[in-house]
C-alpha positions as CSV (number, residue, x, y, z in Angstrom):
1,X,54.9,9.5,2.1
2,X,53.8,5.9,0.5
3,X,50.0,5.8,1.0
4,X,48.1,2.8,0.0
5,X,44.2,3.1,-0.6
6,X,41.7,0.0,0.0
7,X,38.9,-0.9,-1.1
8,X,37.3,-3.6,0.7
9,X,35.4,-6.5,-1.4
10,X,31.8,-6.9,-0.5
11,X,31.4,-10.1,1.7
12,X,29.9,-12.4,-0.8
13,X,29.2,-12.4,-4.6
14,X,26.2,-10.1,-6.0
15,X,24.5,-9.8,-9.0
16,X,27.6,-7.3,-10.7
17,X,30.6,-9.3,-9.6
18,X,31.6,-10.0,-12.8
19,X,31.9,-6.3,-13.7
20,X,34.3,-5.4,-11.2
21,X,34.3,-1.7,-10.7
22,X,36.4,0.5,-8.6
23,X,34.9,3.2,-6.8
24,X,35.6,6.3,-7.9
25,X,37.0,7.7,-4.4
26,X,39.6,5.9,-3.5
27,X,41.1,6.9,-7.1
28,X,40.5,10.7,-7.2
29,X,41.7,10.6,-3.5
30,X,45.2,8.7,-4.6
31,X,45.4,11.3,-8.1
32,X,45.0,14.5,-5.6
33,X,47.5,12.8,-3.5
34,X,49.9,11.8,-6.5
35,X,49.9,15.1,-7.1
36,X,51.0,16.8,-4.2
37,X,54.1,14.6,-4.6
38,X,53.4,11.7,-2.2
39,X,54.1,8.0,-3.7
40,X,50.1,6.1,-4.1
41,X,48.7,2.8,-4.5
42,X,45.4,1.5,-4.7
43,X,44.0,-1.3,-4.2
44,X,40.3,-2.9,-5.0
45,X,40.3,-5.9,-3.7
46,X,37.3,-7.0,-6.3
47,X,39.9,-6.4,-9.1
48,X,43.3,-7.8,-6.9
49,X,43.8,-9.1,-3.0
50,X,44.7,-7.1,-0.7
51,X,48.1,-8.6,0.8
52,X,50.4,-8.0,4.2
53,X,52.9,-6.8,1.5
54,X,50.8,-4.2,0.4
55,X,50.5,-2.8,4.5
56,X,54.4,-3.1,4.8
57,X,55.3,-1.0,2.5
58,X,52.8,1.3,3.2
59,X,53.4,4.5,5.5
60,X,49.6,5.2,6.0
61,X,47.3,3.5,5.0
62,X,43.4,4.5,3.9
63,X,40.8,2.7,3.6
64,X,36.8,3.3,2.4
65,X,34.1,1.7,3.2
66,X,30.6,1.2,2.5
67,X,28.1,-0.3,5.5
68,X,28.1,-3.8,3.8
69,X,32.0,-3.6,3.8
70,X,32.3,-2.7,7.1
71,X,33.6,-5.5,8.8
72,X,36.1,-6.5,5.8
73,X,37.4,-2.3,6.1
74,X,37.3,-2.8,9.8
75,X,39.7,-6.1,9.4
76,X,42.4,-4.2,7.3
77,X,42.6,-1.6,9.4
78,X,43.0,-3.2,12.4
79,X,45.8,-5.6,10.5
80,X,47.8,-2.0,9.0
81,X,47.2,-0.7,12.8
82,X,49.0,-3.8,14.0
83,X,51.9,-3.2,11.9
84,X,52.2,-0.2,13.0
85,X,50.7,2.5,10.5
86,X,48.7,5.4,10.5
87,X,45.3,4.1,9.3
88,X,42.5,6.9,8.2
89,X,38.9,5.3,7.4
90,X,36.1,6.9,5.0
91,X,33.3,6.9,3.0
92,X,29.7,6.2,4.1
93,X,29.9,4.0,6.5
94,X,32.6,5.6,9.2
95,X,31.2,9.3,8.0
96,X,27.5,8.3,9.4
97,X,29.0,6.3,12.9
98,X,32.8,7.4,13.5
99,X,32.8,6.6,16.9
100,X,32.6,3.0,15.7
101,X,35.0,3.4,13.1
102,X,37.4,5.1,16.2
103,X,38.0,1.4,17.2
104,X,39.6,0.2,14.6
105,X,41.6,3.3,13.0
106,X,43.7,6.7,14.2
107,X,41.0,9.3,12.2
108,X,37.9,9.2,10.2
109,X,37.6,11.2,7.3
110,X,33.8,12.7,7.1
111,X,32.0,13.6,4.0
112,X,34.4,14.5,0.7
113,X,38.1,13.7,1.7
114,X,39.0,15.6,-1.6
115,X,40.4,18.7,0.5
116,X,40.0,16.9,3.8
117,X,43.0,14.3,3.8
118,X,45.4,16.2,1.8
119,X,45.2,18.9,4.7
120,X,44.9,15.9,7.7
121,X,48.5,14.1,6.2
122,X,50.5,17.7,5.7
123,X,49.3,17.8,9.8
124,X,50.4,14.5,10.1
125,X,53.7,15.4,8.6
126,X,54.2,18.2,10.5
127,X,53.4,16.7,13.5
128,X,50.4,19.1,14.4
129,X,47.5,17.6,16.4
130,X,44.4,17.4,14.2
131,X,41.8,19.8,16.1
132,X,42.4,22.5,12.8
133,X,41.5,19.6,10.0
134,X,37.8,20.3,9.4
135,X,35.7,17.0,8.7
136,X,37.6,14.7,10.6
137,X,37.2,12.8,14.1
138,X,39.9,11.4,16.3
139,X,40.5,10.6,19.8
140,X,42.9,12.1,22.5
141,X,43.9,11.1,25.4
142,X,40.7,8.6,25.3
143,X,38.3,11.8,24.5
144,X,36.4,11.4,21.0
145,X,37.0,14.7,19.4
146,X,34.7,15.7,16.5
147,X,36.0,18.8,14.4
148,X,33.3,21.1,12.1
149,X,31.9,19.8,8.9
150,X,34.4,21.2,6.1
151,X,31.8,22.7,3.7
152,X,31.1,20.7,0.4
153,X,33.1,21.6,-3.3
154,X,31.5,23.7,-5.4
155,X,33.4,23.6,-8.2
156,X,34.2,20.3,-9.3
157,X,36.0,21.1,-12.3
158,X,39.0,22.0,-10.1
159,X,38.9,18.5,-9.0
160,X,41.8,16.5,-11.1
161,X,40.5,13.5,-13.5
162,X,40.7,9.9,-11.8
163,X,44.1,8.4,-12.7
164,X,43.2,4.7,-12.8
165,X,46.8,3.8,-13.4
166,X,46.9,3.6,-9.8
167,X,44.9,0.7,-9.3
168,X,46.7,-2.1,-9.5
169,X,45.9,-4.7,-12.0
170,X,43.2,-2.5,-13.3
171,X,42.8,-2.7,-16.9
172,X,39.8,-0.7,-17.7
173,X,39.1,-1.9,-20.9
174,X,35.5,-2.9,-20.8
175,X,33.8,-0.5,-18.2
176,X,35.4,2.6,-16.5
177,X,33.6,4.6,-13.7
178,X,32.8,8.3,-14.6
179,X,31.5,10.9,-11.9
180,X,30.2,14.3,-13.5
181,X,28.1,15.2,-10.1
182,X,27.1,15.5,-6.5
183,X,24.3,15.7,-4.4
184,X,20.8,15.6,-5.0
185,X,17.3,17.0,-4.0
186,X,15.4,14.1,-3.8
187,X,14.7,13.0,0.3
188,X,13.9,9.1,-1.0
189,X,14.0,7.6,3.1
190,X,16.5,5.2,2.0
191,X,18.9,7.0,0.9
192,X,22.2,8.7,1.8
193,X,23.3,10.7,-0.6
194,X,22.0,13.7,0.5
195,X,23.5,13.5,4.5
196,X,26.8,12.5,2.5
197,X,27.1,14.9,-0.4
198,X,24.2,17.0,0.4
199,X,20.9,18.5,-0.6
200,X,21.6,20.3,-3.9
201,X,23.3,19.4,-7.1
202,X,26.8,19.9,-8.1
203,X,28.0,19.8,-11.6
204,X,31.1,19.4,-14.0
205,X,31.0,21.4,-16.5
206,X,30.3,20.0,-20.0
207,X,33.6,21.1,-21.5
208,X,35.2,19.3,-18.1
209,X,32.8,15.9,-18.8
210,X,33.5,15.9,-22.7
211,X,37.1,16.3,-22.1
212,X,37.4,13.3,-19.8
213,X,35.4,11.4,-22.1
214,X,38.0,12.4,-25.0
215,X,40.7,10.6,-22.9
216,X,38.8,7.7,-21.7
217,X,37.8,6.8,-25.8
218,X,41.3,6.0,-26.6
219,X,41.4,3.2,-23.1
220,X,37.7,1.9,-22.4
221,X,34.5,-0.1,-24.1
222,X,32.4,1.4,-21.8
223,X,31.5,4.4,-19.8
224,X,29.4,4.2,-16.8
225,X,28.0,7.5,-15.4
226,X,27.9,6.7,-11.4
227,X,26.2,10.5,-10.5
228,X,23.0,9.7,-8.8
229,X,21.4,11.3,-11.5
230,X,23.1,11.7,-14.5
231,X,20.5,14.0,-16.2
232,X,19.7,16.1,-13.7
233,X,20.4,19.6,-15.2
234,X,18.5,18.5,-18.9
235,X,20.6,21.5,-20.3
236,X,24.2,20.0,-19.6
237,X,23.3,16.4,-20.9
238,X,22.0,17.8,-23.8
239,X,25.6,19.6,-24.4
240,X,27.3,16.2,-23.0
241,X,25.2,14.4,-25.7
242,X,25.4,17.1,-28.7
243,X,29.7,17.3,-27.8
244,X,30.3,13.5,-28.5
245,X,28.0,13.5,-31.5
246,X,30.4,16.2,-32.9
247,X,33.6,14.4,-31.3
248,X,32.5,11.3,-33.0
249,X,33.7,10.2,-29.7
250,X,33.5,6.4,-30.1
251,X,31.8,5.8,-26.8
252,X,28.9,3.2,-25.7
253,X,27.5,4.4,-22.2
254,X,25.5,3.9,-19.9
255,X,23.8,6.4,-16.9
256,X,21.8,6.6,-13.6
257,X,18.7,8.4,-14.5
258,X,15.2,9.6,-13.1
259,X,11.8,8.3,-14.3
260,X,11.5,12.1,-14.9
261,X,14.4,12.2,-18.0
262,X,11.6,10.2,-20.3
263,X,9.4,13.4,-20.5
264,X,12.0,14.9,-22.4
265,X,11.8,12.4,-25.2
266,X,13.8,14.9,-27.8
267,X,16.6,14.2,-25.3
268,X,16.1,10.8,-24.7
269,X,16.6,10.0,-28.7
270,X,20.0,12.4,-28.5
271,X,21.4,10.0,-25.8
272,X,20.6,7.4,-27.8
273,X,22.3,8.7,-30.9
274,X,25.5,9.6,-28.8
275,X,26.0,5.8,-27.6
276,X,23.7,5.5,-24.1
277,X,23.6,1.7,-24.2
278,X,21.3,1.3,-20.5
279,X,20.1,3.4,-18.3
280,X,20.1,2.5,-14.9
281,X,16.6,3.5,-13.5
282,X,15.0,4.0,-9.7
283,X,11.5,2.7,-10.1
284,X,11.5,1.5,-6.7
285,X,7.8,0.6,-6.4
286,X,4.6,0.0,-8.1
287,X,2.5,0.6,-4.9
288,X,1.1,4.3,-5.4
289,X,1.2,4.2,-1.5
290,X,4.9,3.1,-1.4
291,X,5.8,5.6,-3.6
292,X,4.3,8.2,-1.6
293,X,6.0,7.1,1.5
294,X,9.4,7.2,0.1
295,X,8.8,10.1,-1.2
296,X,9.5,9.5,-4.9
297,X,7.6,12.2,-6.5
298,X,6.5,10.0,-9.5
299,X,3.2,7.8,-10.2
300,X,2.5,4.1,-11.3
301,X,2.1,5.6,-14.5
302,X,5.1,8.0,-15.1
303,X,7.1,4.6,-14.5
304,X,4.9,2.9,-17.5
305,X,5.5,5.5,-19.5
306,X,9.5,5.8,-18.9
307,X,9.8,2.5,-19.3
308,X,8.3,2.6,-22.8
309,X,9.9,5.9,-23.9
310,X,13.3,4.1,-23.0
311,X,12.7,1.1,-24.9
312,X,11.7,3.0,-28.0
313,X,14.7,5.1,-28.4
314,X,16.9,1.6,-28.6
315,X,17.9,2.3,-24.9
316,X,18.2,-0.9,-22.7
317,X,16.0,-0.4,-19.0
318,X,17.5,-2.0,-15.8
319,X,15.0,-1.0,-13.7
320,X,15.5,-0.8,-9.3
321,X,13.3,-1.9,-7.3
322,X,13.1,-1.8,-3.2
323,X,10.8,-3.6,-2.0
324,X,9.3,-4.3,1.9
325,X,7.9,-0.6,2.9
326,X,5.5,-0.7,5.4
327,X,2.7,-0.5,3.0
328,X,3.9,-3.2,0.9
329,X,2.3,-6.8,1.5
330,X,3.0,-10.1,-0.6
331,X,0.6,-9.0,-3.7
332,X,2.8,-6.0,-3.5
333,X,5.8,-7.8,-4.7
334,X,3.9,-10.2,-6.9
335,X,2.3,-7.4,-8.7
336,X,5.9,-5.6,-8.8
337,X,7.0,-8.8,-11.4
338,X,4.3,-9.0,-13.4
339,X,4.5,-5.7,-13.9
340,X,8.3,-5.5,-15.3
341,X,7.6,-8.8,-17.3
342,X,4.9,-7.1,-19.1
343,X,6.5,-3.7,-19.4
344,X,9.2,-5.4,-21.2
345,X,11.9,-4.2,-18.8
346,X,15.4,-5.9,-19.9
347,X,16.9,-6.3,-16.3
348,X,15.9,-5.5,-12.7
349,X,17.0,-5.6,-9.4
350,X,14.9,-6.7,-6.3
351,X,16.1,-5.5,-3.7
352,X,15.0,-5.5,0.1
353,X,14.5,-1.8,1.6
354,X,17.7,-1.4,3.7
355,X,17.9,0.7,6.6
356,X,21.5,1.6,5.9
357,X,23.1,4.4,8.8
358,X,23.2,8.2,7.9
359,X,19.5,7.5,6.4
360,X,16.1,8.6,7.7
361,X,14.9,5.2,7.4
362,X,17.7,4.0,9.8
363,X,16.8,6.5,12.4
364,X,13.3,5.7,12.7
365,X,13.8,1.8,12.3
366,X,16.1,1.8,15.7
367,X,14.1,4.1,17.4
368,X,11.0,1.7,16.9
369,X,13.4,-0.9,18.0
370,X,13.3,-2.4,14.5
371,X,16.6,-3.5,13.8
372,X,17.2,-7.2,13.6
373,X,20.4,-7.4,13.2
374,X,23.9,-4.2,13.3
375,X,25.4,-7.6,11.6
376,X,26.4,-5.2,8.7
377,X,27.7,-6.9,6.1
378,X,23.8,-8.2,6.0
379,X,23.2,-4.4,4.8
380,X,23.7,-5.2,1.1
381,X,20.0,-5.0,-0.3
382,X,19.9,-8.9,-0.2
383,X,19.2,-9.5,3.2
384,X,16.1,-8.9,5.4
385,X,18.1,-6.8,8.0
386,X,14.7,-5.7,9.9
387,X,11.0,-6.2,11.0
388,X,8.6,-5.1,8.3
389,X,5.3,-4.7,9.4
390,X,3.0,-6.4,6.7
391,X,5.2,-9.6,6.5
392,X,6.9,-11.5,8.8
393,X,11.4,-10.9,7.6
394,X,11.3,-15.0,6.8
395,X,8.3,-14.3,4.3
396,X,9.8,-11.1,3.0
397,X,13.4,-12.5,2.2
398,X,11.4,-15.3,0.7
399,X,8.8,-13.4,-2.0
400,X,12.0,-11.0,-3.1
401,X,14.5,-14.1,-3.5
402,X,11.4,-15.9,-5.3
403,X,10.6,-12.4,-7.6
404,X,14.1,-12.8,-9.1
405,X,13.6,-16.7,-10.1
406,X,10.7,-15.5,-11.4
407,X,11.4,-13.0,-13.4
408,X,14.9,-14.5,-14.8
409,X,13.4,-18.0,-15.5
410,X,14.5,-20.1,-17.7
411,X,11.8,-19.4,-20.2
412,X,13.0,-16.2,-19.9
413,X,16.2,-17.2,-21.3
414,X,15.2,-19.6,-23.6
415,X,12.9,-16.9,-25.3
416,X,15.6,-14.2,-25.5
417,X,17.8,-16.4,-27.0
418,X,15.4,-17.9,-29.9
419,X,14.8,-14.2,-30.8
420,X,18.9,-14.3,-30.8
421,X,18.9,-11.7,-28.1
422,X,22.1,-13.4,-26.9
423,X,23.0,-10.2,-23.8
424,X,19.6,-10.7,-22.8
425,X,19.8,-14.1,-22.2
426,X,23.2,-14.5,-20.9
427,X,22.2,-11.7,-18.7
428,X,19.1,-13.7,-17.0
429,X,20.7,-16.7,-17.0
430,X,23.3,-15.6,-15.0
431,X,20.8,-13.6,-12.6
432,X,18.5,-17.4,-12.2
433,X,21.7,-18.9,-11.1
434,X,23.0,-16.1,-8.9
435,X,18.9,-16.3,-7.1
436,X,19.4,-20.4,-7.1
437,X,22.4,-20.4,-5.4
438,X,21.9,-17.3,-3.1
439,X,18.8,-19.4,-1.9
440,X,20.3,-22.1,-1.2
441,X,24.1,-20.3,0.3
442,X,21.7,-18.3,2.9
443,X,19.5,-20.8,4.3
444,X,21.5,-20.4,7.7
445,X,20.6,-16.9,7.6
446,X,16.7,-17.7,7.0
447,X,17.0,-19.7,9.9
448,X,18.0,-17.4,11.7
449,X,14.7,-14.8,10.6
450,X,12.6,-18.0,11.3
451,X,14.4,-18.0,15.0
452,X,14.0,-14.2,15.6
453,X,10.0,-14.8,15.0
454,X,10.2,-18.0,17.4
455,X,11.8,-15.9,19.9
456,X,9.1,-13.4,19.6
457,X,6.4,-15.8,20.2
458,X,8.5,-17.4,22.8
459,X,8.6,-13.7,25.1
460,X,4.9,-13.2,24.4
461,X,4.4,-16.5,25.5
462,X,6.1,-16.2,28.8
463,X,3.8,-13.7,29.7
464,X,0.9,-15.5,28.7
465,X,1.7,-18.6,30.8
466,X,0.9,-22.2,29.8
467,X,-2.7,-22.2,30.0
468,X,-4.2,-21.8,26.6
469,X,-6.3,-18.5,25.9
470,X,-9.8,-18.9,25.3
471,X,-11.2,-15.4,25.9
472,X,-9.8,-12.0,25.1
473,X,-10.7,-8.5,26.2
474,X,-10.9,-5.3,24.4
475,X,-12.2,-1.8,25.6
476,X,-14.5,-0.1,23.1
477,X,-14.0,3.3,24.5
478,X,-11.1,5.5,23.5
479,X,-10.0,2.6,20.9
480,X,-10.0,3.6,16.9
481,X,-12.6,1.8,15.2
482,X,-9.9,0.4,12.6
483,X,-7.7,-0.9,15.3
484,X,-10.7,-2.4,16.8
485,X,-11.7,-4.1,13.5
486,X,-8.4,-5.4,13.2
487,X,-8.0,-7.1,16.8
488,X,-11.4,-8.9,16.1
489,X,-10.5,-10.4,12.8
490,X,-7.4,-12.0,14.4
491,X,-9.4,-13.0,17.2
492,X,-11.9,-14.9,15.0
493,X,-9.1,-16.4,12.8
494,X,-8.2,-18.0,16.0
495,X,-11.4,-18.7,17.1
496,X,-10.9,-17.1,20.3
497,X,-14.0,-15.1,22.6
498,X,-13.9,-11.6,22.3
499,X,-15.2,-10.0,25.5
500,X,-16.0,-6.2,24.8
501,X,-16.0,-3.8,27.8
502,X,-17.7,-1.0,27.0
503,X,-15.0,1.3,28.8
504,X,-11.9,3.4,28.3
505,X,-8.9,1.8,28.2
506,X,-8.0,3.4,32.0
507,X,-11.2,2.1,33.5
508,X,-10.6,-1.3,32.6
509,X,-6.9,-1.1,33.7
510,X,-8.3,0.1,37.0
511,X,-10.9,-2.4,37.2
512,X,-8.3,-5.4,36.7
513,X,-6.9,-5.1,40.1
514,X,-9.8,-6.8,41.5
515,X,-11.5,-10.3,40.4
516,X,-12.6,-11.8,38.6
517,X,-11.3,-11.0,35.3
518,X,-13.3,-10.1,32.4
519,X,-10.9,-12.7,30.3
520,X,-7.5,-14.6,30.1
521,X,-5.8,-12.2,28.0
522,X,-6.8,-8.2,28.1
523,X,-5.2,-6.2,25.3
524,X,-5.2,-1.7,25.5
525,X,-3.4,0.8,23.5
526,X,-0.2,1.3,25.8
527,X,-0.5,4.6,26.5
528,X,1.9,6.7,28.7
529,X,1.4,5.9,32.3
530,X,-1.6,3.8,31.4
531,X,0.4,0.1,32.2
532,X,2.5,-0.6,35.0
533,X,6.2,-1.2,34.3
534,X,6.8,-4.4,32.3
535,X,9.1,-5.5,29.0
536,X,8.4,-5.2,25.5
537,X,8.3,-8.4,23.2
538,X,6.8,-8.2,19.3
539,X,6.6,-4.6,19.5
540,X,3.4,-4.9,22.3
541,X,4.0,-3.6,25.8
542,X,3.6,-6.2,28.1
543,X,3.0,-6.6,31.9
544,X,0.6,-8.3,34.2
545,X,-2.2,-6.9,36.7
546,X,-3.4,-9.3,39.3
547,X,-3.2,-12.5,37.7
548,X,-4.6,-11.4,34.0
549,X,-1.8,-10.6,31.0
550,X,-2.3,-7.3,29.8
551,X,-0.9,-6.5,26.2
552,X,-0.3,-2.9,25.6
553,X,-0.4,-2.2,21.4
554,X,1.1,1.2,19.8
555,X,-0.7,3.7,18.4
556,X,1.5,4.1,14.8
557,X,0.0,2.6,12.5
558,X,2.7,0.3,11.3
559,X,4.0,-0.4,14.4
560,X,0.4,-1.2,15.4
561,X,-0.3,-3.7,12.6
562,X,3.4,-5.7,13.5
563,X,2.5,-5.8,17.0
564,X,-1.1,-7.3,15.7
565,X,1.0,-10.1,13.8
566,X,3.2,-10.9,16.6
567,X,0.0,-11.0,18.9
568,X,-1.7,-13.6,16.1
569,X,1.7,-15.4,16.9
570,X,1.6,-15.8,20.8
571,X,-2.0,-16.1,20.8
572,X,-1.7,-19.1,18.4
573,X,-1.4,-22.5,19.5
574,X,1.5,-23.0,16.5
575,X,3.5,-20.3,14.4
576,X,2.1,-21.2,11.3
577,X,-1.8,-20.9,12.6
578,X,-1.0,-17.5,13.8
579,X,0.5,-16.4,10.7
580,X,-2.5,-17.3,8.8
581,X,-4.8,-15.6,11.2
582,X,-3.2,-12.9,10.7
583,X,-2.8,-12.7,7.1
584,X,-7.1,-13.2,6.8
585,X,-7.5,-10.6,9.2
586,X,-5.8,-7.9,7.0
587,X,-6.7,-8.9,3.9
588,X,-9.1,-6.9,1.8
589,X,-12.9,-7.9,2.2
590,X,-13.5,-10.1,-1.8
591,X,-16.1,-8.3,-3.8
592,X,-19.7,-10.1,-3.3
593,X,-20.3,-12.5,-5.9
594,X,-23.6,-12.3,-7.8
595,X,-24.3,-15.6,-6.3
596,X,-23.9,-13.5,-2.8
597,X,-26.2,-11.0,-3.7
């Protein structure tokens, strides 16, 4: 059969559109299938456009997808279904909701296609129905049908090398993709490698790795190790490292790595010596807390130290960071510049913590009711896609887009290029530019995050009714002390009353039904079966008895400190007011000043 592979373009230009890369998927998938005689194309659409041609001549036709491709994968498909072929859809994005990706092709491929879609086309073929294809989901006669999980390859040696002849127009010359593993043990929330490739490491072999690189010398500039983590098993680089050194493969590379590789600083100086040019490097945070809650399993200072280990070796740093956890604030992200400025870290990336599908984070943000938008070619690291809980998403989208202008400015550049450090300041030039005009391409969408806050206040409001609130309630009984604290500060920021009943939560619920009431606004934890039915708006529950408002808060405590910012908000007699209320109220206490004493 004639297959064609696609790989849809992301939706709008990023920070490495000028180093377009194919990923490696598509191109293994098209080799395996190459060599089991059938006729294959592929097609990157970052490299060439995709054309109607291209789905003509095409018998099936396959296409891969990412979450922040979605929408572009979902257009293809539904323009190869309308000319009548057999579309198949994979990668991350169908794997993690297929049932979506049902609408818009004949089968989803889950997980590795490597054995999967070999065995799905011979069906095809054949004419067999696809219940014995493990890994794959399909519908018949309108039933969603979801066959086992096909258990992950072990040995990835037997796996052919990428062909990359079968991209069309690729040339390869200055970067080529290299895989050498799977998987990884790391649970960062974030993350979805390990519900796509799973929970443990798999690994070419070093003889496999050095003998793809012997190939690739003669044809590229540049290797780039995609694994996850490229030094994962210390024993294998080393022999990776050691087998080009005696190779004198002629090779400049670069790698995903660990903060963890720079305590092995004997091998850090034998990558260096066998052409790593960058390493590509998850710092992701330097809030201790934030660390801890995605579950990094490295300090503040291991990153310091990496960082400098790195840079002495010769060994250029682009260091990740994700940004908007929910114990990250504002100083958060200012301190997260000044720290890579005075690190000396070459390049970073600041990106917005992305609740991508498949991930734990994704899970929890829906089922907190979270999600701002399932708009998902949003889901790209750019865009504020959900509600944090120590910013508002229009203040968030701001500090990260500002942390990039201020990292790349132009004194930046004009310093890296009187030292004659001309990469360096090509490279943040390039980066200011891609911020300035990202600012200024996606103020529609900050409207919109300015809306989504207006439409918060506006439900809060509804239940608050015209009159303006003077006088707010709070039981004293049954209520933590910290949430307590917190509910008075935002009170006095807006210079509201604070009536405190010294009673449970259920006794003052009880004692609403009858006047008068103790205040024009009463707010409770909302307990089960403690408020009568009512809607939810800002994360509080909220509901009337009698004629009083009654706000019901959560009891996590993020959830608890967002539904305390969108309560600053309704309270508020203007957006802005609130916001500020809010901001004093959890703010640290200042140190006294020896004039305070």
């Amino acid at each position: 059969m004639r297959i064609l592979l696609v790989e849809p373009c992301p939706p709008r230009p990023h920070v490495f559109s000028r180093i377009r890369l194919p990923r490696l998927g598509p191109v293994l998938l098209a080799t395996i299938l190459r060599d089991r005689g059938h006729e294959t194309r592929v097609v990157v659409e970052e490299v060439r456009p995709l054309r109607d041609e291209d789905l003509e001549w095409a018998d099936v036709v396959g296409v891969s997808s990412l979450t922040t491709t979605a929408a572009r994968a979902y257009h293809w498909a539904d323009r190869a279904r309308s000319l009548g072929r057999f579309v198949f859809m994979g990668g991350p994005h169908p794997t993690f909701l297929p049932d979506e990706a049902l609408d818009h092709a004949d089968v989803v491929v889950r997980g590795e296609g490597d054995l999967t879609v070999p065995e799905l086309l011979a069906a095809l073929e054949e004419g067999r129905g696809f219940e014995g294809v493990a890994g794959v989901s399909f519908r018949s006669d309108g039933v969603t049908v979801h066959t086992s999980d096909r258990p992950l390859i072990e040995d990835l040696d037997r796996l052919p090398t990428p062909d990359f002849s079968l991209v069309e127009n690729w040339s390869g010359r200055r970067v080529t993709p290299v895989s050498t593993s799977r998987g990884c043990p790391f649970r960062c929330r974030f993350c979805s490698v390990i519900p796509m490739f799973g929970a443990r490491y798999r690994f070419q072999s070093a003889r496999r790795v050095l003998r793809d690189l012997e190939a690739y010398s003669r044809t590229t500039d540049h290797v780039f190790f995609c694994d996850d983590n490229f030094a994962a098993n210390r024993r294998r680089t080393r022999e990776i490292c050691e087998g080009i050194l005696e190779r004198e493969l002629p090779l400049e590379w670069s790698a995903q790595v660990r903060v963890d590789l720079a305590r092995d600083r004997d091998l850090v100086r034998l990558m260096a010596q066998a052409g790593c040019w960058c390493v590509f490097v998850g710092l992701e945070s330097v809030n201790p807390r934030t660390l801890e809650a995605y579950d990094k399993r490295q300090t503040v200072d291991d990153i310091r130290k990496a960082v400098a280990t790195f840079r002495e070796a010769g060994i250029w740093v682009h260091g990740m960071f994700v940004l908007g956890a929910d114990t990250d604030d504002r100083d958060t992200v200012r301190q997260t510049v000044r720290f890579a400025r005075e690190a000396g870290i070459e390049t970073v990336q600041f990106l917005a913590l992305t609740p991508t599908p498949g991930t734990g984070l994704y899970d929890d943000m829906i089922a907190q009711e979270r999600i701002l938008t399932q708009r998902w070619d949003l889901y790209d690291g750019h865009h504020v896609v959900f509600e944090p809980a120590q910013f508002t998403a229009p203040e968030l989208q701001r500090e990260i887009t500002r942390a990039t202008v201020r990292f790349y400015s132009l004194r930046r550049v004009t310093r890296a290029a009187l030292r004659a450090r001309w990469l360096e300041a090509t490279v943040a030039l390039h980066a200011w530019h891609h911020a300035r005009q990202f600012r200024r391409r996606e103020r529609p969408f900050a409207r919109d995050l300015r809306l989504h806050l207006v439409h918060h206040r506006a439900g809060l409001r509804e239940i608050l009714g015209s009159r303006r609130v003077r006088r707010l309630a709070l039981p004293t009984l049954g209520v933590p002390p910290e949430q307590l604290r917190l509910l008075r500060r935002i009170a006095e920021g807006l210079r509201l009353q604070i009536v405190e009943v010294a009673e449970s939560p259920e006794a003052l619920v009880r004692r609403l039904a009858t006047p008068p009431a103790p205040a024009d606004v009463v707010v409770v934890p909302a307990r089960p079966g403690l408020l009568p039915p009512g809607n939810r708006a800002g994360g509080l529950w909220t509901t009337r008895i009698g004629c009083v408002p009654v706000l019901g808060f959560p009891s996590d405590p993020a959830a608890f400190r967002r539904a305390c910012r969108n309560l600053a908000l309704g309270l508020a007699r203007n957006a802005r007011r609130g916001i500020r209320a809010y901001r004093r109220a959890v703010a640290p206490p200042r140190p006294a000043r020896h004039s305070d004493v």
